[in-house]
DRENTORTI-168371 format. One record per atom (N, C-alpha, C): y, x, z; residue in one letter. Coordinates in pm, whole numbers, plus 32768, in hexadecimal, padded with zeros to 4 digits. Layout:
YXZA/...
This chain:
9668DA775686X/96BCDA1E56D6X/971DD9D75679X/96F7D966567FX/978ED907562EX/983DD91B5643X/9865D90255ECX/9905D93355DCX/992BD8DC5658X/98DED8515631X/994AD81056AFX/9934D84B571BX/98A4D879573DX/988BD8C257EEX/98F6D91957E3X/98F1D9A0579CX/9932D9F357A0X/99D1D9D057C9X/99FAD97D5786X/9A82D93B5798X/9AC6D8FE582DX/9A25D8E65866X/9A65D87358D9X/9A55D8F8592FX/99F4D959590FX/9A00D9B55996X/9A5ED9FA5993X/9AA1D9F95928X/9B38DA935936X/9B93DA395976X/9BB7D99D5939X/9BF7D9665986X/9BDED9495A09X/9B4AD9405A37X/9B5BD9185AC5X/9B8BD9795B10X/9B4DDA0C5AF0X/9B93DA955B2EX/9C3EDA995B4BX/9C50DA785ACAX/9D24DA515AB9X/9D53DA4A5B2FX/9D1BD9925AFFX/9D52D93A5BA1X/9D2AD9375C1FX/9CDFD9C65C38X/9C99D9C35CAFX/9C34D94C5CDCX/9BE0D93D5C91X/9B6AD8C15C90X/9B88D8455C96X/9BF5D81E5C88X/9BFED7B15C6BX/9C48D74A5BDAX/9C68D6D05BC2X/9C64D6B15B54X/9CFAD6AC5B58X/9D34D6BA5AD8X/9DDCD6F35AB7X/9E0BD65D5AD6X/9E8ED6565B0CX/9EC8D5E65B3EX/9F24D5AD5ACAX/9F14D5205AB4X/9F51D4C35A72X/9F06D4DD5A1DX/9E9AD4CC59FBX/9E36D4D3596FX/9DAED48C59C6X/9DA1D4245919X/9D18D3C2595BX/9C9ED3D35924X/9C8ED45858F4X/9C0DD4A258B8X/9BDFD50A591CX/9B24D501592AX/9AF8D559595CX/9AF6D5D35946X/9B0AD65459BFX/9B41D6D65974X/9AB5D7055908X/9A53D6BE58C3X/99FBD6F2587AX/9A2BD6C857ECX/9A93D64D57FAX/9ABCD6505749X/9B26D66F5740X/9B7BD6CD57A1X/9BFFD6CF5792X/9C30D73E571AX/9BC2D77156DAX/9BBAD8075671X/9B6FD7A455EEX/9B40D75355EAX/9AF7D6F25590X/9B39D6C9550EX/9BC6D6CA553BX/9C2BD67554B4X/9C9CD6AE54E0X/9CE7D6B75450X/9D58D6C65478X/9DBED66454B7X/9D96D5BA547AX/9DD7D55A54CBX/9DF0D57B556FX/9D76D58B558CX/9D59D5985643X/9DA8D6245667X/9D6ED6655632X/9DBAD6DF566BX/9E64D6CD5632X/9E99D6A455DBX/9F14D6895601X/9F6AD616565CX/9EF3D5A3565EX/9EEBD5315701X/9F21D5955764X/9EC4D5EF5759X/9EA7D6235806X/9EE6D6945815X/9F52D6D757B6X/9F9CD73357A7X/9F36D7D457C3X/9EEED7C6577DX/9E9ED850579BX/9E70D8B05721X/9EC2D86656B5X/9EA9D8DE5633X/9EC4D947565EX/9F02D98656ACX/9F0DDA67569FX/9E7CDA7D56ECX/9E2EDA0D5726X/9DBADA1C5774X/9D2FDA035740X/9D5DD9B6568AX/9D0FD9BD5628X/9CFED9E455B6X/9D2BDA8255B8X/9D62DAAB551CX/9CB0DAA054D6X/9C58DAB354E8X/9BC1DAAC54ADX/9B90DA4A547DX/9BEAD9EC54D9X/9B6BD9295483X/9BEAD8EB549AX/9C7CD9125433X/9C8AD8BB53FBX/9CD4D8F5536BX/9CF1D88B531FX/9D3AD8D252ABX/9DCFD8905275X/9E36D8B4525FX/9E9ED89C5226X/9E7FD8045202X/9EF7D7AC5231X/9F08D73151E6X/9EF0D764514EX/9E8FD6E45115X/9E89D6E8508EX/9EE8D6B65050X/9F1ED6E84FBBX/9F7DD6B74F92X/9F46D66B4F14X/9EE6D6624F07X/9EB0D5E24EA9X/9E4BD5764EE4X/9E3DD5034EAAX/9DEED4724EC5X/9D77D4CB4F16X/9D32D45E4F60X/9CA2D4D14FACX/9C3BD4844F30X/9BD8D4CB4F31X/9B4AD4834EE7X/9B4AD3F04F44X/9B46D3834EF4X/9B0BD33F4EFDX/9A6AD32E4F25X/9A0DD2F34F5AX/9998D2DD4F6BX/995DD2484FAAX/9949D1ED4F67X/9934D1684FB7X/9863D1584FBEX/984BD148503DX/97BBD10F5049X/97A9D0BC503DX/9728D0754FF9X/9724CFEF4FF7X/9686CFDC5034X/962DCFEF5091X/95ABD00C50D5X/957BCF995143X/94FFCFB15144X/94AECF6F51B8X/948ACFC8521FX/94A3CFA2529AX/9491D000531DX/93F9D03252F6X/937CCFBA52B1X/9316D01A52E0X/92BDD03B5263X/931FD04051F9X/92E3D0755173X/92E9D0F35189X/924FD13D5152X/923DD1CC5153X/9297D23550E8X/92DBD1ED5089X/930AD2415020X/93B6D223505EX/93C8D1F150A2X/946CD1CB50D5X/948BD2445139X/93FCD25351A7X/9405D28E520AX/9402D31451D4X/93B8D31F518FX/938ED3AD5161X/9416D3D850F5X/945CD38F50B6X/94D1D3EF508AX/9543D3D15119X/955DD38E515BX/95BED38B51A3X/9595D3F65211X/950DD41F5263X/94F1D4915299X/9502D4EA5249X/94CED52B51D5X/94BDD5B4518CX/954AD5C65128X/9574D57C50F7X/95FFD57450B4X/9666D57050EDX/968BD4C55129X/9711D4AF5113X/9749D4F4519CX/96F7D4D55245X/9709D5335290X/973ED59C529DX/96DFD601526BX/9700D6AF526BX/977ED6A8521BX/9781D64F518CX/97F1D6605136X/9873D634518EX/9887D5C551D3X/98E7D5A45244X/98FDD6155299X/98B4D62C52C4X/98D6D6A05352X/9923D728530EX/98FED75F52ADX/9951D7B3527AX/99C2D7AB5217X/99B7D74451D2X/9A24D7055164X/9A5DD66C519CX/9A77D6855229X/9ABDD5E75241X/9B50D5ED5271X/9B8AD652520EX/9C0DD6745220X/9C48D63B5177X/9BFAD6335107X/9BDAD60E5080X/9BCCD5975072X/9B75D54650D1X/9B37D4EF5079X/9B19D4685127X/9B28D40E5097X/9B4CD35050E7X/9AD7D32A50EFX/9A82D305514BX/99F0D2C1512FX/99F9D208517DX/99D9D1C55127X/99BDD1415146X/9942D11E5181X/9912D0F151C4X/9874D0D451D1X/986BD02851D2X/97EFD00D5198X/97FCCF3C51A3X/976BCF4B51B7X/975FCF2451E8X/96E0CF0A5236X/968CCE795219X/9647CE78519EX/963DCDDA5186X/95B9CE0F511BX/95F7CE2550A3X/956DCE1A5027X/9552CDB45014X/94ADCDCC501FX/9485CD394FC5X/9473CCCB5019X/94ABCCBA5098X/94A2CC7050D7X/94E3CBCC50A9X/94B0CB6850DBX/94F3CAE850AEX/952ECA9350F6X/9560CA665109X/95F2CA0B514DX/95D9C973515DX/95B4C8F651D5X/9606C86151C2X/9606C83A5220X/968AC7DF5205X/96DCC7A0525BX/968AC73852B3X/965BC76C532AX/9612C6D35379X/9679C6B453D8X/96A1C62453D2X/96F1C5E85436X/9773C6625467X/9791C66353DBX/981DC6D953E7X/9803C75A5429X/977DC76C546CX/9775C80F5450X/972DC83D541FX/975DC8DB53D6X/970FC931536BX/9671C92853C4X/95F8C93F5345X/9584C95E538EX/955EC9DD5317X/9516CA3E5329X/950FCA9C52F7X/945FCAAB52E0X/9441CB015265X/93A8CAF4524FX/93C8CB6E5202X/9363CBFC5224X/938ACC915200X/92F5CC9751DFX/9315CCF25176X/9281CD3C5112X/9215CD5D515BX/9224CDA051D9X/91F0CDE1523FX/91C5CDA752C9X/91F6CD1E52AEX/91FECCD35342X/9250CCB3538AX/922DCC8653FCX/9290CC775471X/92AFCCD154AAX/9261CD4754C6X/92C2CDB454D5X/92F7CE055499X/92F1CE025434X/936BCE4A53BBX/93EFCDF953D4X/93EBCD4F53DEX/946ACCFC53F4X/9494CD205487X/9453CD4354EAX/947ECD94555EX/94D7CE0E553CX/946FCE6A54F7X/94B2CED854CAX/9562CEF05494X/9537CE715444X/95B5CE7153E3X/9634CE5D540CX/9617CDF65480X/9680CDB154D2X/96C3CE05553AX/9646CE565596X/9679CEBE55F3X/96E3CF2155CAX/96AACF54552DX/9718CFE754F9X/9790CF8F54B9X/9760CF0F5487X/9822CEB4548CX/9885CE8B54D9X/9831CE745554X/987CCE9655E3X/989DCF045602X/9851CF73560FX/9881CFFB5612X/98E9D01C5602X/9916CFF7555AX/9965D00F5516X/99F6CFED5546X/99E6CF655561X/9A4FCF175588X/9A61CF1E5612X/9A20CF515650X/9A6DCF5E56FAX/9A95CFFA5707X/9A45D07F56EDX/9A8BD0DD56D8X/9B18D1045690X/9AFED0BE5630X/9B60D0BC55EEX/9B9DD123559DX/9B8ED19E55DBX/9B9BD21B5575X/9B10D2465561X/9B0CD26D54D3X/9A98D256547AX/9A51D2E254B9X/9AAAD35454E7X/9A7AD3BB552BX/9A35D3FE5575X/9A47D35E55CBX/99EAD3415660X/9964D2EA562DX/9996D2A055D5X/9930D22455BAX/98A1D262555BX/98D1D2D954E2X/985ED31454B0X/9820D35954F7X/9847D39F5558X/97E5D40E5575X/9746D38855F1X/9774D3335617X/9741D2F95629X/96DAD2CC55E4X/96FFD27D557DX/96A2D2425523X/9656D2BE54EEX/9665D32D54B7X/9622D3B15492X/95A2D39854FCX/95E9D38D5554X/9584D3A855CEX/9524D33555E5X/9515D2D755CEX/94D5D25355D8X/9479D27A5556X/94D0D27754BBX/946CD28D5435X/93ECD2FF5441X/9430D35E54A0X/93A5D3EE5489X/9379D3D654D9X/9343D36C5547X/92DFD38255C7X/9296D3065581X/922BD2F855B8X/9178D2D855AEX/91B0D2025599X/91EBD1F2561BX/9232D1875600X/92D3D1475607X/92E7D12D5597X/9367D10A5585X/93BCD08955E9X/9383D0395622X/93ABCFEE5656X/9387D0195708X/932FD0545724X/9311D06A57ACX/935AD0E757FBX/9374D11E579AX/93B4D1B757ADX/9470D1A557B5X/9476D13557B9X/9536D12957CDX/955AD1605845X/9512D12958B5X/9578D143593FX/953ED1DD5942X/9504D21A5929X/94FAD2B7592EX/957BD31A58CAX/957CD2FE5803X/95D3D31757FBX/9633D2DB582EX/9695D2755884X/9708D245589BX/96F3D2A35930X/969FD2BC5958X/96C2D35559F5X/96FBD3EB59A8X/96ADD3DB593CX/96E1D49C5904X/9758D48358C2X/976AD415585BX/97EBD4225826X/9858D3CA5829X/9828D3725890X/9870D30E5895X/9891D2DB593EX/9888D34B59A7X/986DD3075A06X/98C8D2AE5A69X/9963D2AA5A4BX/99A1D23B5A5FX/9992D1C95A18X/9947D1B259DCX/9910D14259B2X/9873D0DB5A07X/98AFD0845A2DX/9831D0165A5BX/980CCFE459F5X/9788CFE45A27X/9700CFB559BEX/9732CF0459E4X/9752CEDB5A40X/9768CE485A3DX/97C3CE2D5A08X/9836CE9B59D5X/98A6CE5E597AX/9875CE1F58ECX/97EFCEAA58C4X/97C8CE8B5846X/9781CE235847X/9728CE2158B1X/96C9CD9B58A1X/970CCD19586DX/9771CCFD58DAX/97BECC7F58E2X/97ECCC8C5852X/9836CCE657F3X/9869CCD25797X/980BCC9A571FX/976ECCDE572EX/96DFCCF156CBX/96E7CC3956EBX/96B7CC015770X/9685CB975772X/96E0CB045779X/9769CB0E575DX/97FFCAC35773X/981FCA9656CDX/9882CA6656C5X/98CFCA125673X/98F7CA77560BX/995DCB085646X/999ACB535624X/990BCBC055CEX/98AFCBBE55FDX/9856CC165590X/983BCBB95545X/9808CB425556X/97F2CAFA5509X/9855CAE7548CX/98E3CADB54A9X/9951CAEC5430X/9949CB765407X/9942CBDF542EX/994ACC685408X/98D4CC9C5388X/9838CC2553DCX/97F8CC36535AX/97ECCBEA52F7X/9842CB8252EAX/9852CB405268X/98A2CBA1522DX/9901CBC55243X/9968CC0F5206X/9925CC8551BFX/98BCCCBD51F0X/9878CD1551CAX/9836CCB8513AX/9800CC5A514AX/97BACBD850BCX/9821CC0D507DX/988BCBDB508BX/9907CBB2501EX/992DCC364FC8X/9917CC9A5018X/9945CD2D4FDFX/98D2CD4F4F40X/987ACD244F91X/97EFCD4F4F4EX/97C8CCF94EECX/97DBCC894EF7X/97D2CC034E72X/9862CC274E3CX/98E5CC6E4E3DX/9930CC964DF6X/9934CD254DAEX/98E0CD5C4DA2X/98BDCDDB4D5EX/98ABCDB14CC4X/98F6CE014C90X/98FBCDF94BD4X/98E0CEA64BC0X/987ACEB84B62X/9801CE3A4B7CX/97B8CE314BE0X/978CCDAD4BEFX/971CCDAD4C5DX/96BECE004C8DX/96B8CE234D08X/964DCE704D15X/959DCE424D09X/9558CE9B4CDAX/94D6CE734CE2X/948BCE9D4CFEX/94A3CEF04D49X/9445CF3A4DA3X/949BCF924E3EX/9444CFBB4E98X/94B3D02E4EEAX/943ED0704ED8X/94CCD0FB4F2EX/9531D0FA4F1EX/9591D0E74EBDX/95DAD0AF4ECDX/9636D0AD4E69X/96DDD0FD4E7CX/96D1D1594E37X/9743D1AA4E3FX/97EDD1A84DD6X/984ED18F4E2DX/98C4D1894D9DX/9915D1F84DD7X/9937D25C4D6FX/997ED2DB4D9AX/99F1D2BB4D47X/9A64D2BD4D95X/9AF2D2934D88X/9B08D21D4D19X/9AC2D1C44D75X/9AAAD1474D58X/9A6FD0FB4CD7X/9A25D17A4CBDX/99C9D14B4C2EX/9915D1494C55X/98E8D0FE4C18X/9840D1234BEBX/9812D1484B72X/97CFD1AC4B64X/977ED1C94AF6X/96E5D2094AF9X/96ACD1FA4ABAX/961AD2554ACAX/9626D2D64AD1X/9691D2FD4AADX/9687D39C4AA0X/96D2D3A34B21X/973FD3734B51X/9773D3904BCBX/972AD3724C43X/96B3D3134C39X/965FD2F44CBAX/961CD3714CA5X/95CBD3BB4C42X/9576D3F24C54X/95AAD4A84C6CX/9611D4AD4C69X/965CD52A4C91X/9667D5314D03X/9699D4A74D42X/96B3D4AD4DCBX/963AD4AE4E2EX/95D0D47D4E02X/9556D46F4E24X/953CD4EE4E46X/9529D55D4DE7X/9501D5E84DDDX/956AD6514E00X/95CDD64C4DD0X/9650D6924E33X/96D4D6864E38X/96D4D60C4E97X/9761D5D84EC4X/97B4D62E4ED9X/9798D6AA4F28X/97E3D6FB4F6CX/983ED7544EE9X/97F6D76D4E88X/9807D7DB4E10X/985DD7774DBBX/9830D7014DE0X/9888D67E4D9EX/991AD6504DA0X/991CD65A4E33X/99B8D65F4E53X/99CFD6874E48X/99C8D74F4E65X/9A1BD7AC4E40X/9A50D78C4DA1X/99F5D7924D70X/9A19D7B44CDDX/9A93D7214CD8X/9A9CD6B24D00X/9AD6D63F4CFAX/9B79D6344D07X/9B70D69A4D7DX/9BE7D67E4DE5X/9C49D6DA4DA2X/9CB6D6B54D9AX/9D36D7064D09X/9D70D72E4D97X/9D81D7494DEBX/9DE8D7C24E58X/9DB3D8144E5FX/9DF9D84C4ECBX/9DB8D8E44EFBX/9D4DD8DA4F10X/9CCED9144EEAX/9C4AD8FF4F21X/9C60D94F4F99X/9BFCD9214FDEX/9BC9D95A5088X/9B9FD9BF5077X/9B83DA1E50D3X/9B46DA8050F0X/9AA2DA5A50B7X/9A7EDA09510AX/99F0D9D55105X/99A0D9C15071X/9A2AD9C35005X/99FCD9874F67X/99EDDA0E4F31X/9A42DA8C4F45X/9A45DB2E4F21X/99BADB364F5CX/99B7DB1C4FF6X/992ADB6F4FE7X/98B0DB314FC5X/9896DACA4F77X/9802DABB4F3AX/97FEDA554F71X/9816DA28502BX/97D7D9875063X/973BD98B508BX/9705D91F505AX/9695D8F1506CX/965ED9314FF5X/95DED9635027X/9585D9A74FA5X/952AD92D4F59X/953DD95D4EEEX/950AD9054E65X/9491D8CA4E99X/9456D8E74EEAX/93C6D8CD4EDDX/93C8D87E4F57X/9419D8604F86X/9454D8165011X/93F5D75F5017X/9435D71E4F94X/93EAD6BA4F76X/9336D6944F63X/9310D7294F4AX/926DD7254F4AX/9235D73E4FE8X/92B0D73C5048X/925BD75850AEX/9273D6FD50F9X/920FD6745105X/9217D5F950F5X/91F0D5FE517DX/9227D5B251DAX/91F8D5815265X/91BED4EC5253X/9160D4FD52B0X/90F3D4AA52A8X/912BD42552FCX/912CD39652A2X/9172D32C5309X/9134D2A752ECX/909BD2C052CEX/9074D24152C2X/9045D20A5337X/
């Protein structure tokens, strides 16, 4: 059973089944972060999943991916995920949603052309909306997690937005995917990505506290999780003492072509 289940059921027991008042999180992430659980005033109700404000910088981690590249999906399911859910008290993750996609201006609006197609530029656009109408990155990943590991990435939204997102309308996102405002959201995503020093040339493309290197993509590739720990100069977590994700975590490749 997941920490967050575990979390939302002690709390729902608490409050006598229902959701704690003046807090705008569902009682399933209210044990998730320490942000939320100090939102929602319920740290003595989460001494297990959460950990002491850190007293140093968190890891850095910026994505730079295509919704429907197999090597993007496959470290952001088997890596950066699991590494989030237990070390996202540590560590900052960016996601840009663009790659090798290309950018021009027709009659003043962006038109977009992605490695993968038109629905990868679907893809790309939906988890940049995501991003930007949730708004806390908290709510907004576990979503996208959920879109990257199922069969299809673009058809499978309004299902994850019921499990982890379900005050959220699928017509909020639509309108945002097919409007003006995604449309600016994914240029901005161009601009991020044609500003990378150095350029990227391939995805994923990974910068850990705001650098690229070959040796740092390919660590993170194979074990992000063992990565940060070793990275992060505070108190390490509980989660970094005991071992984490096992070494061999990265060879056990989920299938996402």
């Amino acid at each position: 059973m997941s920490r967050w289940l575990l979390a939302a059921l002690a709390l729902w027991a608490v409050s006598g089944g229902d959701s704690l008042p003046a807090c705008n999180y569902p009682p399933r992430l209210l044990c998730s972060s320490w942000k939320i659980a100090v939102a929602c005033q319920v740290e003595k109700l989460c001494p297990k999943f959460y950990h002491r404000p850190q007293a140093a910088n968190p890891v850095s981690l910026s994505l730079y991916y295509e919704s429907l590249c197999p090597g993007c999906r496959n470290f952001l399911v088997t890596q950066l995920f699991p590494t989030w859910v237990m070390l996202s008290d540590i560590m900052d993750i960016t996601l840009v949603p663009y790659g090798n996609a290309q950018e021009k201006n027709v009659s003043g609006k962006w038109q977009f052309e992605c490695q993968h197609g038109e629905l990868e530029c679907r893809g790309n656009m939906i988890e940049t909306c995501l991003m930007y109408q949730l708004k806390d990155f908290d709510h907004s990943f576990p979503v996208i997690f959920c879109m990257e590991s199922a069969g299809s990435v673009v058809e499978n939204l309004e299902a994850c937005l019921q499990v982890y997102a379900p005050t959220v309308h699928l017509a909020e996102i639509n309108s945002c995917v097919t409007g003006d405002l995604g449309n600016k959201l994914m240029h901005r995503n161009a601009q991020l990505t044609d500003a990378l020093n150095p350029p990227h040339n391939y995805v994923p493309w990974i910068l850990v506290n705001g650098k690229h290197t070959d040796a740092l993509q390919a660590r993170a590739q194979t074990a992000l999780f063992r990565m940060v720990c070793e990275l992060y100069t505070g108190e390490k977590p509980d989660a970094c003492e005991g071992g984490g994700l096992s070494p061999s975590a990265a060879e056990d490749r989920v299938s996402l072509n």
